[in-house]
DSSP file (Angstrom, degrees, kcal/mol; ACC not computed):
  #  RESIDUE AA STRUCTURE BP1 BP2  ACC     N-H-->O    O-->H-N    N-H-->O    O-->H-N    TCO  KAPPA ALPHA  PHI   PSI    X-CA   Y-CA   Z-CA
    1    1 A X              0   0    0      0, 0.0     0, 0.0     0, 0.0     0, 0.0   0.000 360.0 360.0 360.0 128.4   42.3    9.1 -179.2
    2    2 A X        -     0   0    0      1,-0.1     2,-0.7     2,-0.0     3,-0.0  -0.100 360.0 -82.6 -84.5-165.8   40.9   12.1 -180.5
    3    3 A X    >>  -     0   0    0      1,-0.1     4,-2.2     0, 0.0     3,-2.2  -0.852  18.1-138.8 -35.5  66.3   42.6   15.2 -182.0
    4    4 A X  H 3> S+     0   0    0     -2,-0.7     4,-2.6     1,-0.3     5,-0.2   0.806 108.8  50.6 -18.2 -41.3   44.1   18.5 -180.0
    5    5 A X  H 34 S+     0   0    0      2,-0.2     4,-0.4     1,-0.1    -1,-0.3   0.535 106.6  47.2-115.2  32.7   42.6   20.5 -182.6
    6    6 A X  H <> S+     0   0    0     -3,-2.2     4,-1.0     2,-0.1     5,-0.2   0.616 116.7  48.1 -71.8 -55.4   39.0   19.1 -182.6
    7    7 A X  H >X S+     0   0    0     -4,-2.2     3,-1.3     2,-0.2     4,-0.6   0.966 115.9  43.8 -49.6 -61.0   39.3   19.5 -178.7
    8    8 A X  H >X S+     0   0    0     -4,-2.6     4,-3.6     1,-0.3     3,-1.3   0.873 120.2  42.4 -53.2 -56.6   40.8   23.4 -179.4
    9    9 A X  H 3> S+     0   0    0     -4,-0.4     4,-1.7     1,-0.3    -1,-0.3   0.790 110.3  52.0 -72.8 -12.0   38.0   24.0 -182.0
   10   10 A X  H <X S+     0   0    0     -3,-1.3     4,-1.3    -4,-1.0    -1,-0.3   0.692 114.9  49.3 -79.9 -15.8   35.1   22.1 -179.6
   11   11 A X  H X< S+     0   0    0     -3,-1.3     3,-1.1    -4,-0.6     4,-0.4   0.973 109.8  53.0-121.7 -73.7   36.7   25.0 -176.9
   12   12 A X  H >X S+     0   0    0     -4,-3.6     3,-1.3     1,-0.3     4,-1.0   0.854 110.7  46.2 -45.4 -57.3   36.3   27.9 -179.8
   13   13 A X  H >< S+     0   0    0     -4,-1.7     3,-0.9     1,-0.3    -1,-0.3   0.864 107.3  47.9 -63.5 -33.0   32.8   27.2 -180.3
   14   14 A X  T <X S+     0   0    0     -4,-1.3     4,-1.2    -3,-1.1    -1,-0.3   0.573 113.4  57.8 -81.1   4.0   31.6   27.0 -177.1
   15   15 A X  T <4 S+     0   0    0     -3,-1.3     4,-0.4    -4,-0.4    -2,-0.2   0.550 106.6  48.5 -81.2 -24.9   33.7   30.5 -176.7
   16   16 A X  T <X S+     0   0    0     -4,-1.0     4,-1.1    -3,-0.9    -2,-0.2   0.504 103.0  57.7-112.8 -14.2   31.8   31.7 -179.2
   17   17 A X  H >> S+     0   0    0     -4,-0.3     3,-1.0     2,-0.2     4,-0.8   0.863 114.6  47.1 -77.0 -84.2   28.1   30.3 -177.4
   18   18 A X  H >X S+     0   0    0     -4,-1.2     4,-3.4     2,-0.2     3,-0.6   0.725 108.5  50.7 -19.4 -47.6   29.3   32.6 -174.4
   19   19 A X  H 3> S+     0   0    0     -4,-0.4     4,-2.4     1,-0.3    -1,-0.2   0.925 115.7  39.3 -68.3 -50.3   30.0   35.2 -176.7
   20   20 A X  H <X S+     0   0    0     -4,-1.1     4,-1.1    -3,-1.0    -1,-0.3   0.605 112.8  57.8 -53.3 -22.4   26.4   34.9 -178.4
   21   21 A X  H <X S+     0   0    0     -4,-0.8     4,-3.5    -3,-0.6     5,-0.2   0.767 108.0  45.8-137.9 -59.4   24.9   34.4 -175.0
   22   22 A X  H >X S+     0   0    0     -4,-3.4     4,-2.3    -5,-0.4     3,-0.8   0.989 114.7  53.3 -63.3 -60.9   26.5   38.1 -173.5
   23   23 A X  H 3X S+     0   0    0     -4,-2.4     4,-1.1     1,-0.3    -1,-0.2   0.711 107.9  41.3 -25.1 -62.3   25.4   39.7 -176.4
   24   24 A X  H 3X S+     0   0    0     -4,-1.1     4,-3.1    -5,-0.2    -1,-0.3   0.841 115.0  51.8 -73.8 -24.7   22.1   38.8 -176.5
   25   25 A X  H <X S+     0   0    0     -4,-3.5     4,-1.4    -3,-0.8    -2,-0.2   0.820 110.9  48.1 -69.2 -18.8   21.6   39.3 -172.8
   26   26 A X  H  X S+     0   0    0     -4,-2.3     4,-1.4    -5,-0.2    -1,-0.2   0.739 110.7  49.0 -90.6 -20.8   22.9   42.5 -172.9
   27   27 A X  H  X S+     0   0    0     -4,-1.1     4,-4.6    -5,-0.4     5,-0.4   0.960 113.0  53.5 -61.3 -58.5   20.7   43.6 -176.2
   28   28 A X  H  X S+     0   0    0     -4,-3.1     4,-0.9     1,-0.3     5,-0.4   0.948 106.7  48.6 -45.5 -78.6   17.8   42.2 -174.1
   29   29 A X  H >X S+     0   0    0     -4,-1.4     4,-1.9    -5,-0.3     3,-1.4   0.914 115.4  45.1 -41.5 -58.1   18.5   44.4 -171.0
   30   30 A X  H 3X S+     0   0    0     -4,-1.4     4,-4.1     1,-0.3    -1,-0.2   0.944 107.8  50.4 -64.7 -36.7   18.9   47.7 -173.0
   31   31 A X  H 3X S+     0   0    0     -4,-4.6     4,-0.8     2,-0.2    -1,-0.3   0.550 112.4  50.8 -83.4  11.8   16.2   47.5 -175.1
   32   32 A X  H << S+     0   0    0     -3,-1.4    -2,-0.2    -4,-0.9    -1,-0.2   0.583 111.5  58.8 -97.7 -26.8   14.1   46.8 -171.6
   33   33 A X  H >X S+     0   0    0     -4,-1.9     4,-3.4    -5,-0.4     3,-2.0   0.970 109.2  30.7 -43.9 -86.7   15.9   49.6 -170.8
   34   34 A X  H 3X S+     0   0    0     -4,-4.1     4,-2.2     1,-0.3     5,-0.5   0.911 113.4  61.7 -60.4 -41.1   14.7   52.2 -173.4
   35   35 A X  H 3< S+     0   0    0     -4,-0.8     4,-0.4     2,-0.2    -1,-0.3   0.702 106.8  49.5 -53.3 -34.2   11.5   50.7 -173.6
   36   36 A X  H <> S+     0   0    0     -3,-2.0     4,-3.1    -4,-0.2    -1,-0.2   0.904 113.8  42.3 -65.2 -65.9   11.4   51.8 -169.8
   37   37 A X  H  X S+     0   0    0     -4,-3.4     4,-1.8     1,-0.2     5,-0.3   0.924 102.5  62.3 -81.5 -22.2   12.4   55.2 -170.2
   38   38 A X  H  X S+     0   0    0     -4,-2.2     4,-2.2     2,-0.3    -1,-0.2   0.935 106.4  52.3 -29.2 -61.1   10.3   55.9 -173.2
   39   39 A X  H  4 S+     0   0    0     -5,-0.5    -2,-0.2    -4,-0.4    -1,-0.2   0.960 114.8  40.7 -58.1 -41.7    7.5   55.1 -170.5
   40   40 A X  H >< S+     0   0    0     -4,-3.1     3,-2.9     1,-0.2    -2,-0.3   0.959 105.1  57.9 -76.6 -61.1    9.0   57.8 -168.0
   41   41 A X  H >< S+     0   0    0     -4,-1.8     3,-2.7     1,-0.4     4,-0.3   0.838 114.0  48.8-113.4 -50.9    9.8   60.5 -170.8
   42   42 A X  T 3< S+     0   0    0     -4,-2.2    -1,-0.4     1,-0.4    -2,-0.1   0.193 109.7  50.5 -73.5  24.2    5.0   60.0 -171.4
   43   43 A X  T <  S+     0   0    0     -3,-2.9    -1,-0.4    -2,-0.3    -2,-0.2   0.096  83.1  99.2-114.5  26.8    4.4   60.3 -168.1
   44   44 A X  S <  S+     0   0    0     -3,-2.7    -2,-0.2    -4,-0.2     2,-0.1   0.938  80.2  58.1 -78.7 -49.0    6.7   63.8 -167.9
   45   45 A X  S    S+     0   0    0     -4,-0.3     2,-0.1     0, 0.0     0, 0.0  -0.372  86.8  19.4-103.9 129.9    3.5   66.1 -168.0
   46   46 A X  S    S-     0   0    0     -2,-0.1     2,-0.0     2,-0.1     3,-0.0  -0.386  89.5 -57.7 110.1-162.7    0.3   66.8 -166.1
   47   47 A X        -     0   0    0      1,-0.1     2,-0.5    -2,-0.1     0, 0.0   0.052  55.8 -89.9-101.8-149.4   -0.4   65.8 -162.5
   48   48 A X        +     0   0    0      4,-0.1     2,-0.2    -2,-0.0    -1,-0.1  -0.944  44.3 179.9-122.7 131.1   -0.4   62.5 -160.7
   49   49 A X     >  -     0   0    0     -2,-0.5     4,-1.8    -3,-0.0     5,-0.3  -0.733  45.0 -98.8-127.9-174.2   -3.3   60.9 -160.8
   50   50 A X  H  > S+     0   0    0     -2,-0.2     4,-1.1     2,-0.2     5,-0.2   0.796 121.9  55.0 -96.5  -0.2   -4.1   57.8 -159.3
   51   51 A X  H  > S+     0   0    0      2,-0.1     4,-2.3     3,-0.1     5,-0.3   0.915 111.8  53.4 -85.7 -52.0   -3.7   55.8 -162.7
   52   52 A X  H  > S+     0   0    0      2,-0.2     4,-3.0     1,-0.2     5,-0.4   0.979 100.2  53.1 -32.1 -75.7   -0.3   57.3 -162.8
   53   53 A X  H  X S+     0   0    0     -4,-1.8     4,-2.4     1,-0.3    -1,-0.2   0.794 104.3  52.2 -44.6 -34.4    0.7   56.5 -160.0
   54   54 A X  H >X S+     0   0    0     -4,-1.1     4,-2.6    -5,-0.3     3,-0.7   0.974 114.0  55.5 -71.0 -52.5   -0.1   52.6 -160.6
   55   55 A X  H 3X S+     0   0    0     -4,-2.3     4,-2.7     1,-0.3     5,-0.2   0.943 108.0  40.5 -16.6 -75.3    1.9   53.4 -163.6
   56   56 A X  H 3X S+     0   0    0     -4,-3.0     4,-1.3    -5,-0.3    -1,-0.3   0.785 109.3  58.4 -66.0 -28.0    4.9   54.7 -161.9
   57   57 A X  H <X S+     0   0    0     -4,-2.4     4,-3.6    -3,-0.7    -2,-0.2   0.944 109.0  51.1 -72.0 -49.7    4.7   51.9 -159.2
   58   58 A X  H >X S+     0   0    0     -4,-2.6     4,-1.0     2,-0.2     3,-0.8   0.888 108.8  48.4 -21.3 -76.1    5.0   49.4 -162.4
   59   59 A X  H 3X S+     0   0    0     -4,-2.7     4,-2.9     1,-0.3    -1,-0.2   0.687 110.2  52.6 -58.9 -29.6    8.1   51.1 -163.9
   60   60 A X  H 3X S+     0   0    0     -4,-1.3     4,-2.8    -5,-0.2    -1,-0.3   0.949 112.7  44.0 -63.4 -44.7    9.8   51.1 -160.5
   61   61 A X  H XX S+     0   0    0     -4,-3.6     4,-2.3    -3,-0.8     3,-0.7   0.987 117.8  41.9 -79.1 -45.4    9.2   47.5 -160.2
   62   62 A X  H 3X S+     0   0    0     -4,-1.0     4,-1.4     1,-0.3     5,-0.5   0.839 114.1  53.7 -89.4 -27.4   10.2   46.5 -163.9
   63   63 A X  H 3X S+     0   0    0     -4,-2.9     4,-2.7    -5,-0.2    -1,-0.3   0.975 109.9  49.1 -69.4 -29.8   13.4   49.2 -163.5
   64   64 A X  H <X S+     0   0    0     -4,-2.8     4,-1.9    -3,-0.7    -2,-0.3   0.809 115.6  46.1 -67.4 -30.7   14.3   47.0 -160.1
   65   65 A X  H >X S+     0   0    0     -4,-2.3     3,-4.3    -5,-0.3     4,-0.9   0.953 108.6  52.4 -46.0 -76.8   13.9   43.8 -162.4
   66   66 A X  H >X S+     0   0    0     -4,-1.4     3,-1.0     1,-0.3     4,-0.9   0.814 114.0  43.6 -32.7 -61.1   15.9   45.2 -165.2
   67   67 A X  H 3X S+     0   0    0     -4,-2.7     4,-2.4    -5,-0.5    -1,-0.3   0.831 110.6  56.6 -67.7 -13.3   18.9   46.0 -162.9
   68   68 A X  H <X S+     0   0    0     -3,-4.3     4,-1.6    -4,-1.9    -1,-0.2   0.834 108.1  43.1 -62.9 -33.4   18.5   42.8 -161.2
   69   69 A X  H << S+     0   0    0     -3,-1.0    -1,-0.2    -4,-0.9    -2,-0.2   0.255 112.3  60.0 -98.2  10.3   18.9   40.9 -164.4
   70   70 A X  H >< S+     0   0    0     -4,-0.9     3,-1.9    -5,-0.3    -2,-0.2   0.697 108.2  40.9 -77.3-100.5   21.7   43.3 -165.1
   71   71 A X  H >< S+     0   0    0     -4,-2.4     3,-1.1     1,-0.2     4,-0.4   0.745 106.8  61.4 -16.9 -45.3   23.6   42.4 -162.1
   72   72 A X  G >< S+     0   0    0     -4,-1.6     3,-3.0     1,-0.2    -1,-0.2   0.899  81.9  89.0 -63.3 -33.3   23.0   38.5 -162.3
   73   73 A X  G <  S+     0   0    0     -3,-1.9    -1,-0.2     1,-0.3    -2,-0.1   0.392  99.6  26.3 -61.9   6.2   24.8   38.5 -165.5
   74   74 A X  G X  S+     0   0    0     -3,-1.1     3,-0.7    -4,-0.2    -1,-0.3   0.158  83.7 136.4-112.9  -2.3   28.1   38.0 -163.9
   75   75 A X  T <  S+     0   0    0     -3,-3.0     2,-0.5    -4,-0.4    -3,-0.1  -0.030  80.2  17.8 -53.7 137.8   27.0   36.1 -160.6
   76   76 A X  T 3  S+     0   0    0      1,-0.1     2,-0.6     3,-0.0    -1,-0.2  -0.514 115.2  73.2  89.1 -66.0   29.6   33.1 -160.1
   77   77 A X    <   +     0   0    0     -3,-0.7    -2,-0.1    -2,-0.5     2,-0.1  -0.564  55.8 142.2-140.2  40.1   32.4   34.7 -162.6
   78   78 A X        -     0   0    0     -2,-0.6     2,-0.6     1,-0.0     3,-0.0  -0.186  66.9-106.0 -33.1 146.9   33.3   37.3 -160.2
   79   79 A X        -     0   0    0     -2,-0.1    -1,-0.0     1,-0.0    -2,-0.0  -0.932  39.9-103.9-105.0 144.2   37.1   37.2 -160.9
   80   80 A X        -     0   0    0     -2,-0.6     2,-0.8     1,-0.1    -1,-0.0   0.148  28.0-122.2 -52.9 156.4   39.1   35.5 -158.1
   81   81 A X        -     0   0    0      2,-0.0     2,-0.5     1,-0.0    -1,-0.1  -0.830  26.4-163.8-108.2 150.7   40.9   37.8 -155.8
   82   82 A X        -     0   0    0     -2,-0.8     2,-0.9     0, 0.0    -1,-0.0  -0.865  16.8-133.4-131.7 130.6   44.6   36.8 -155.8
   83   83 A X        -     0   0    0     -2,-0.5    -2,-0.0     1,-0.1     0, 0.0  -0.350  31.7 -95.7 -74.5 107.4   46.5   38.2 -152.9
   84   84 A X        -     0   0    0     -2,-0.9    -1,-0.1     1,-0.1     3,-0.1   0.477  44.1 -97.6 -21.4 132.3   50.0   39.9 -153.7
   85   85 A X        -     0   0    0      1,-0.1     2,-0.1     2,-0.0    -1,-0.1  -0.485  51.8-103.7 -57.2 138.5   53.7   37.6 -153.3
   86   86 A X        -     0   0    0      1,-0.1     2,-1.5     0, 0.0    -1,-0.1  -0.369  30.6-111.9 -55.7 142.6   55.1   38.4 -150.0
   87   87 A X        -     0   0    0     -2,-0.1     9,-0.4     9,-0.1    -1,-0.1  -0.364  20.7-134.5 -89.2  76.0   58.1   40.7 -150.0
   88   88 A X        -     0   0    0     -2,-1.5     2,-0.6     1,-0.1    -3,-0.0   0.351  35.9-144.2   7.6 116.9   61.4   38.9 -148.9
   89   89 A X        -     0   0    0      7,-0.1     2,-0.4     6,-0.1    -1,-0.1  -0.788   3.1-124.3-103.6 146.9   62.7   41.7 -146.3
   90   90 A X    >   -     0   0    0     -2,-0.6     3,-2.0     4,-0.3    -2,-0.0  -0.616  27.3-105.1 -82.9 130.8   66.2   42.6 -145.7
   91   91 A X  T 3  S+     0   0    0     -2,-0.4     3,-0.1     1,-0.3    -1,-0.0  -0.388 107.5  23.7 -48.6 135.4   67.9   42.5 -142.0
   92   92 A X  T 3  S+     0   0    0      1,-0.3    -1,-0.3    -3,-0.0     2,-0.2   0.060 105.2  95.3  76.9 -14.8   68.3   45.9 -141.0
   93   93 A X  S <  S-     0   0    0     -3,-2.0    -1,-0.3     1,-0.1     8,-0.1  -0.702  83.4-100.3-113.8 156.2   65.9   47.2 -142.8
   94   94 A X        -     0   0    0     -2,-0.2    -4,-0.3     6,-0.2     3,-0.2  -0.410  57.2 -77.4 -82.4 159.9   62.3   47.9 -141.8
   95   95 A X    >   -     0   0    0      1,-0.2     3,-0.8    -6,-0.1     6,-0.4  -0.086  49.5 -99.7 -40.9 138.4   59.5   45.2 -143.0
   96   96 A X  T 3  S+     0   0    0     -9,-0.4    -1,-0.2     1,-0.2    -9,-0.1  -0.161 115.7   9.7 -47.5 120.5   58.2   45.4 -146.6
   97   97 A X  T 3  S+     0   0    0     -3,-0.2    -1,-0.2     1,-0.2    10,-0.2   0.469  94.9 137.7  86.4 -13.9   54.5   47.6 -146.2
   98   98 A X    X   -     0   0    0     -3,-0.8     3,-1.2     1,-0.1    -1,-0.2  -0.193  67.1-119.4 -47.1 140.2   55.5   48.4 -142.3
   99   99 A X  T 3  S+     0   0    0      1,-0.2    -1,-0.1     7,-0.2     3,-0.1   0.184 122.5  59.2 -66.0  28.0   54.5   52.5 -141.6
  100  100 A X  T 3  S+     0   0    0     -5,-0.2     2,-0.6     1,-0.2    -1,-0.2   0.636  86.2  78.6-131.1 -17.7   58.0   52.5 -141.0
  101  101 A X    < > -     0   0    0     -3,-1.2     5,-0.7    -6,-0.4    -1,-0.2  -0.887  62.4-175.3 -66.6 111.3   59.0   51.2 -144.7
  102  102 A X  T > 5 +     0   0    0     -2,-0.6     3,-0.6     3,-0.2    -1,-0.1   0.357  65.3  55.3 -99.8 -18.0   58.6   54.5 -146.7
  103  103 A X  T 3 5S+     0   0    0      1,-0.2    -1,-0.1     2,-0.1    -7,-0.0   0.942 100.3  50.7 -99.7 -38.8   59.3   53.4 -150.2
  104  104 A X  T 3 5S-     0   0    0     -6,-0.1    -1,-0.2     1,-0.0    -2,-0.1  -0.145 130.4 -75.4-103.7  53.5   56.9   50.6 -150.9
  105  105 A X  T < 5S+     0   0    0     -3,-0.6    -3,-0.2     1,-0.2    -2,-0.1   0.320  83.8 139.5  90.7  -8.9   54.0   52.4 -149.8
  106  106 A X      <       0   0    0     -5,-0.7    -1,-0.2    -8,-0.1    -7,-0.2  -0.194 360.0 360.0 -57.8 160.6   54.1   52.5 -145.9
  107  107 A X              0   0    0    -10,-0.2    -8,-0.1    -4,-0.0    -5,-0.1   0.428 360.0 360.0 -87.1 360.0   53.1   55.7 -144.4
């Protein structure tokens, strides 16, 4: 039988993979970032021409990447939604959250 704090330290490290894991994805994504607007900030001048424009159709698709692989970086670890304890109501009194309960928020 192994150890509790082998397991606890096996736990930490992979806590610490995760941690390494956001980091670098999130380095990755900014500097795809600036590297992006740097690309907008040389096209600021002169007209559109049609080599621009293939340009600018690029940076739109690599700015819809970027945010995409911005977004995925939580898909699945949403945090759960957890729905409020009911409120025990008193006889005579109107229902907890009813528009006719005034005090815990009804209208």
């Amino acid at each position: 039988m192994g150890k509790l704090s082998d397991e606890l330290e096996d736990i930490s490290r992979r806590q610490e993979g995760i941690r390494d894991a956001i980091n670098a994805s999130t380095a990755n994504v900014r500097a795809a970032l600036e590297r992006l607007e740097a690309e907008v900030e040389g096209l600021r001048e002169g007209e559109l021409t049609d080599e621009q424009q293939a340009r600018v159709d690029a940076i739109k698709e690599q700015a819809d990447a970027i945010r995409a692989a911005a977004e995925a970086a939580d898909d699945g670890y949403e945090p759960p939604v957890v729905e409020p304890a009911p409120v025990e109501g008193v006889e005579g009194e109107p229902e907890p959250g009813s528009v006719a309960d005034r005090e815990r928020g009804g209208i």
